[in-house]
C-alpha positions as CSV (number, residue, x, y, z in Angstrom):
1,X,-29.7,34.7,-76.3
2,X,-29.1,31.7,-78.5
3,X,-26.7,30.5,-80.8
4,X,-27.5,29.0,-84.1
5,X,-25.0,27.0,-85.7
6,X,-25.4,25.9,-89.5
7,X,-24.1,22.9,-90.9
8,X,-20.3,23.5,-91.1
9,X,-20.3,24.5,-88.0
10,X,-21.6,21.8,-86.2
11,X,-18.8,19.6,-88.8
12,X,-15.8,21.9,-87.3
13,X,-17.1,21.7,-83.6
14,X,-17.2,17.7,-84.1
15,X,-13.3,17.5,-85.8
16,X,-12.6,19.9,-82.6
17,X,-14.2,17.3,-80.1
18,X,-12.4,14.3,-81.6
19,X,-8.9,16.4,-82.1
20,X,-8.9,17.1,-78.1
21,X,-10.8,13.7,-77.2
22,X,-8.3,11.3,-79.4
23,X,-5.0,10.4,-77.1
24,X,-2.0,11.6,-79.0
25,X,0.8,8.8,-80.0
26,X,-2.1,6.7,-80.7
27,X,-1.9,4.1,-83.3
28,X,-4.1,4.7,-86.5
29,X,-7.3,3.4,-86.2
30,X,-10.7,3.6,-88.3
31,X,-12.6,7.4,-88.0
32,X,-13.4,7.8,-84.4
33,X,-16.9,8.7,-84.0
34,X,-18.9,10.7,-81.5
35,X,-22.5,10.0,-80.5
36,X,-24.2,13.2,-78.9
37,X,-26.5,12.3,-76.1
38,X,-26.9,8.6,-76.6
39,X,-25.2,5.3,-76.6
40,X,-24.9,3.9,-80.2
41,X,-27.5,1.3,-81.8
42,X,-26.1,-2.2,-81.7
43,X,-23.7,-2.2,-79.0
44,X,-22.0,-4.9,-78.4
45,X,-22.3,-4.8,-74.7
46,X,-25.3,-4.2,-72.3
47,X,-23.8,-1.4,-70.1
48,X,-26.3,-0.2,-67.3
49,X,-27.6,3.4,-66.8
50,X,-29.1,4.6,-63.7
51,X,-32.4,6.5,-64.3
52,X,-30.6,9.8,-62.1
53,X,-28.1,9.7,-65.0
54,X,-28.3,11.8,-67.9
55,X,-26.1,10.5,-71.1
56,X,-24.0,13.0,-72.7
57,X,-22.8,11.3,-75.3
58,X,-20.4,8.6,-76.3
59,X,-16.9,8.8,-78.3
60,X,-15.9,5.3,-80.2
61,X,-12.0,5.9,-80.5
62,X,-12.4,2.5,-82.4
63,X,-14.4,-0.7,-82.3
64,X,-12.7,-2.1,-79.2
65,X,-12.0,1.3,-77.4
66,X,-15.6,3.4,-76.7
67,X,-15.9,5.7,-73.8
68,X,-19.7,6.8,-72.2
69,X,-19.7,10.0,-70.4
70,X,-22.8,10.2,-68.0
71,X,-23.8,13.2,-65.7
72,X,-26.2,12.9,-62.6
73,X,-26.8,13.9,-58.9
74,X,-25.6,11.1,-57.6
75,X,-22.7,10.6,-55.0
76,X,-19.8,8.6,-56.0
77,X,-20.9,6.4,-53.4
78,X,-24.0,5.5,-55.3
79,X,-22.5,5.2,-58.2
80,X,-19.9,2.4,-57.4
81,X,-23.4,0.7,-55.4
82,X,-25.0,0.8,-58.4
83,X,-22.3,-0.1,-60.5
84,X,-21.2,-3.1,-58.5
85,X,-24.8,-4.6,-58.0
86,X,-25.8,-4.1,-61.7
87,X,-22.7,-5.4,-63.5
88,X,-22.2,-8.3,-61.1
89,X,-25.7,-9.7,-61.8
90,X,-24.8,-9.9,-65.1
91,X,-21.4,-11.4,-64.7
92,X,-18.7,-8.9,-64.2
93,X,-16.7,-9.1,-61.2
94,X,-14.1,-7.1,-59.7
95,X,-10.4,-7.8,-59.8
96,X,-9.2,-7.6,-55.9
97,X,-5.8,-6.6,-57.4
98,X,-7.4,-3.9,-59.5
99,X,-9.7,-2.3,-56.5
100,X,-8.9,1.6,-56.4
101,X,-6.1,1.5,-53.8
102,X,-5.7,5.2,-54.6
103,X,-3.3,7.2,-52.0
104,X,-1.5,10.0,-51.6
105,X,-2.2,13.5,-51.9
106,X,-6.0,14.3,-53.4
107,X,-5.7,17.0,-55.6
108,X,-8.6,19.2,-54.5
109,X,-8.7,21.4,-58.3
110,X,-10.8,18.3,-59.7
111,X,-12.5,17.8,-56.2
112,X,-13.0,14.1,-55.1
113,X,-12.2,11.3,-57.7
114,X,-12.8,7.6,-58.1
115,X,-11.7,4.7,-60.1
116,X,-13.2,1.1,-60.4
117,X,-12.6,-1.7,-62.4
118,X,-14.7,-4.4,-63.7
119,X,-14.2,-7.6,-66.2
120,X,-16.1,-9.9,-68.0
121,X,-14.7,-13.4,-68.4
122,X,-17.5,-14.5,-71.2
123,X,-16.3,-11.5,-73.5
124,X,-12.9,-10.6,-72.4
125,X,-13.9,-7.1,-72.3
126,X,-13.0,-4.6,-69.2
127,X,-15.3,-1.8,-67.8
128,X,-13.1,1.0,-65.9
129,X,-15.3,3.4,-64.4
130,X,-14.0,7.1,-63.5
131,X,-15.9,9.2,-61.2
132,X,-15.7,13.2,-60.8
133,X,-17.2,15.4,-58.8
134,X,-16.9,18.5,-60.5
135,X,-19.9,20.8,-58.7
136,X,-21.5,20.3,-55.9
137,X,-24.1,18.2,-56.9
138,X,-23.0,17.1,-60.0
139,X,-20.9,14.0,-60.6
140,X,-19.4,13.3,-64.0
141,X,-19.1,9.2,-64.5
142,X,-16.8,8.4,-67.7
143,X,-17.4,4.6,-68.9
144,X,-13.9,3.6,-70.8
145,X,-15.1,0.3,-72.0
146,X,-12.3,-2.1,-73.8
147,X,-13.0,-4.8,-76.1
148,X,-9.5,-5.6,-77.0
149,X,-7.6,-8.5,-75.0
150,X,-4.7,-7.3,-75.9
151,X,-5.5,-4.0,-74.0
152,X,-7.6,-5.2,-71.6
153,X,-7.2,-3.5,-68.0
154,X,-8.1,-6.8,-66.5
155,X,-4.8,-7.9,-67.4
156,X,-2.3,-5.4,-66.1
157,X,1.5,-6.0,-66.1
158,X,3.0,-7.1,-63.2
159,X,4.9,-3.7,-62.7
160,X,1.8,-2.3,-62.8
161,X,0.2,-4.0,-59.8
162,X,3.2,-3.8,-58.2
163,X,2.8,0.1,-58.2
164,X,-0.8,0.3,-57.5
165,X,0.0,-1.8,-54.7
166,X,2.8,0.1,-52.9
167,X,1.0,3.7,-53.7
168,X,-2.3,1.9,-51.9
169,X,0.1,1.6,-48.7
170,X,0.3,5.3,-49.1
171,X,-3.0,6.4,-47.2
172,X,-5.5,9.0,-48.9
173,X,-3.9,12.6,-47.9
174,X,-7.0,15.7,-47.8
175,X,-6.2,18.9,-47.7
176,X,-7.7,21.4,-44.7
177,X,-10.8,23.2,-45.3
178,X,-10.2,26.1,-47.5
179,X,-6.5,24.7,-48.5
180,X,-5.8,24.0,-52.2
181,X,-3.8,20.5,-53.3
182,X,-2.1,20.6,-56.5
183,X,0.9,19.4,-58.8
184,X,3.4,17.2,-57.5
185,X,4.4,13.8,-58.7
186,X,4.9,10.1,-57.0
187,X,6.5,6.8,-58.1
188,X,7.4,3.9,-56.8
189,X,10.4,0.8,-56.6
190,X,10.0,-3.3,-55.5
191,X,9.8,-1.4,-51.8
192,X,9.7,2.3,-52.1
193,X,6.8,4.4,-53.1
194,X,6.5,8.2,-52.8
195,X,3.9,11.2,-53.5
196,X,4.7,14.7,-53.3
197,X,1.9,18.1,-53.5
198,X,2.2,21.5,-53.4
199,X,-0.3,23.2,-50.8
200,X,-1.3,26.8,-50.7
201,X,-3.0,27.8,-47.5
202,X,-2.6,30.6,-45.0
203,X,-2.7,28.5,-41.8
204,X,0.6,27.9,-39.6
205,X,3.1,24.8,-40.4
206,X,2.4,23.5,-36.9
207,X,-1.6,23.5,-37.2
208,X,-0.5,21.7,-41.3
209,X,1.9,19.0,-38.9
210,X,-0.9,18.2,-36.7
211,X,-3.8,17.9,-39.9
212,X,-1.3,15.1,-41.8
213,X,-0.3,13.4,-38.9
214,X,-4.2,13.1,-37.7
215,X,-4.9,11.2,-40.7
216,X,-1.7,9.1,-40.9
217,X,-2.4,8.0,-37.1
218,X,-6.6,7.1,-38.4
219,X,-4.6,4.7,-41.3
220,X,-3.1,3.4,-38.4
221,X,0.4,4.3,-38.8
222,X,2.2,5.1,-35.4
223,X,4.7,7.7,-34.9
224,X,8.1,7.6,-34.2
225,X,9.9,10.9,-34.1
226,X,9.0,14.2,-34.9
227,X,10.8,17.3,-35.1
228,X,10.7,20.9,-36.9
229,X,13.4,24.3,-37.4
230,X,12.2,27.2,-39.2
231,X,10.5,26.2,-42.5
232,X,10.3,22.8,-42.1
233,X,8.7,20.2,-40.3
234,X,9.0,16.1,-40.2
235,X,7.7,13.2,-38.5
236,X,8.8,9.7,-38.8
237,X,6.7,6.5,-38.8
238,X,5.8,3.3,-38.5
239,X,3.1,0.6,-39.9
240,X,2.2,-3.0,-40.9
241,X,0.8,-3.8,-44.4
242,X,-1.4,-6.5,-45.1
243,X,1.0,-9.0,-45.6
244,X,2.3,-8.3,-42.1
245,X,5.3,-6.6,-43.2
246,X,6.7,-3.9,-41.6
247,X,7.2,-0.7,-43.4
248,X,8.7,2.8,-42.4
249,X,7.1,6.3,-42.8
250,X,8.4,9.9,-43.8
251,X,5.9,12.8,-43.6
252,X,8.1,16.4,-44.6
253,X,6.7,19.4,-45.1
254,X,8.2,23.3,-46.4
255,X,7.5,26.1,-46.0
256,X,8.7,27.5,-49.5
257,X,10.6,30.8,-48.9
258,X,9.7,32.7,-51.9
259,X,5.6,31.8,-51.7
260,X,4.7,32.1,-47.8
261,X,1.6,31.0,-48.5
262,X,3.1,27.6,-50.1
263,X,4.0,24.6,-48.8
264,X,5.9,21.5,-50.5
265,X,4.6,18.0,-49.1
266,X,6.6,14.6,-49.1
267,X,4.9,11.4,-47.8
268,X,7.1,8.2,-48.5
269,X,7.1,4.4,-47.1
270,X,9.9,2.4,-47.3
271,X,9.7,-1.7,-46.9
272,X,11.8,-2.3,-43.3
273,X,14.0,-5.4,-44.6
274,X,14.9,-7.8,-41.8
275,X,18.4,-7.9,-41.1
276,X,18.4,-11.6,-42.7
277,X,17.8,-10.1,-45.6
278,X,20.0,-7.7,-45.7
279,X,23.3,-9.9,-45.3
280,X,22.6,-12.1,-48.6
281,X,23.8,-8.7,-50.0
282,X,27.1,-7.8,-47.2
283,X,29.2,-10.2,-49.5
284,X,29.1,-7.4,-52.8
285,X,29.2,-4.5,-50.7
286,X,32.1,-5.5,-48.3
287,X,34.0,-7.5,-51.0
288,X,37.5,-5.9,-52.2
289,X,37.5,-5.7,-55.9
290,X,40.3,-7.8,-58.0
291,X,42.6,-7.9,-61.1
292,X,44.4,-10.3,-63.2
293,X,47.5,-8.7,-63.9
């Protein structure tokens, strides 16, 4: 059966697509426009398409901010190959601060995702691809392509990198086969970071202590303690960063009481300051307080 859709129609479904596509809180801007199945005439920058990708169309929020949405068969894999070897013959690179560092608990309702960044020095503009797999042999690529310094991603604060940073020392936490990630939260301090998930599954908490602390020991973090009563079970950790600074590790997972077939997950590293460091501070916390009478 199909569907016909007359003139008005096809004007209401477009307001729809830019209602739900525009971010909310955003300042005003010229009429966003969308661009079914093609990217618009004139653009001011040559972005590459692989011949396995199929453009869906393209939303220009404004002139600086435009986003591509592809979809194709290829793995996200492929796509940051392809990605990285087009756009760096024609002078993009790669920020090392701004790699994906992604950790943490992967949420497995959106299946595997991705996120590179890329930057232009001749334009100023910044490229940041995201990468969905959302069937099992599709993957969705969204091109959000920024042509505003001002917003440029290439040019993150430095609380920013900061927290991508310390949630990269976080390593990337899978669920078991057949186990469902989802919710939770995470954050992060100068040198504290911490993710949380809720996991529904039918298997044992010992067989979930052994899956976490597989991957935790392949990310080369070494254990320290362990232990587990009733509902709950913890293991503590150690590990090196890149810098060569030694960090701690907390791994904690319940058993919730009220959904046995839930579990809430805690993962967080603290930065192990060396006693030197922590004496420039004894002369606050030991000092007695004083008055002038």
């Amino acid at each position: 059966m199909s569907i016909h859709l007359n003139p008005g129609d096809i004007d209401l479904l477009e307001k729809l697509a830019l209602g739900l596509l525009v971010h909310p809180g955003s300042s005003p801007v010229s009429k966003p426009r969308l661009f079914l199945g093609k990217i618009p005439e004139h653009f001011p920058i040559e972005i590459p398409i692989s011949e396995q990708n199929l453009v869906i169309g393209t939303l220009a929020r404004s002139e600086t901010q435009i986003e591509i949405v592809l979809e194709g068969n290829l793995t996200p894999e492929e796509v940051f190959s392809f990605y990285r070897a087009q756009l760096t013959s024609q002078g993009w690179h790669e920020p090392e601060n701004l790699r994906s560092q992604g950790g943490g608990f992967i949420h497995s309702s959106i299946g595997p995702y991705e996120m590179l960044t890329f930057c232009q020095e001749s334009s100023g503009a910044g490229l940041t691809l995201h990468i969905v797999s959302i069937e099992s042999a599709t993957t969705m690529v969204r091109l959000n392509l920024s042509l505003d310094r001002s917003r440029n991603p290439c040019k993150p604060r430095a609380s920013m990198q900061n927290h991508r940073k310390l949630q990269g020392m976080i390593p990337r936490l899978v669920p078991p086969p057949g186990a469902q990630q989802h919710g939770g939260s995470g954050g992060s301090s100068s040198d504290e970071a911490h993710t949380t998930t809720t996991l529904t599954t039918h298997l044992a908490l010992d067989a979930l202590t052994t899956h976490y602390a597989d991957q935790l020991t392949q990310a080369g973090w070494t254990k320290t303690n362990t232990g587990a009563s009733g509902p709950v079970a913890w293991s503590s950790w150690h590990f090196t960063s890149e810098e060569q600074e030694p960090w701690s590790g907390l791994l904690f997972i319940l058993k919730t009481p009220e959904k046995p077939d839930d579990y809430f997950l805690y993962v967080r590293v603290t930065w192990s300051k060396p006693a030197s460091d922590q004496k420039l501070t004894d002369w606050f916390s030991n000092s007695s307080t004083f008055s002038i009478g």
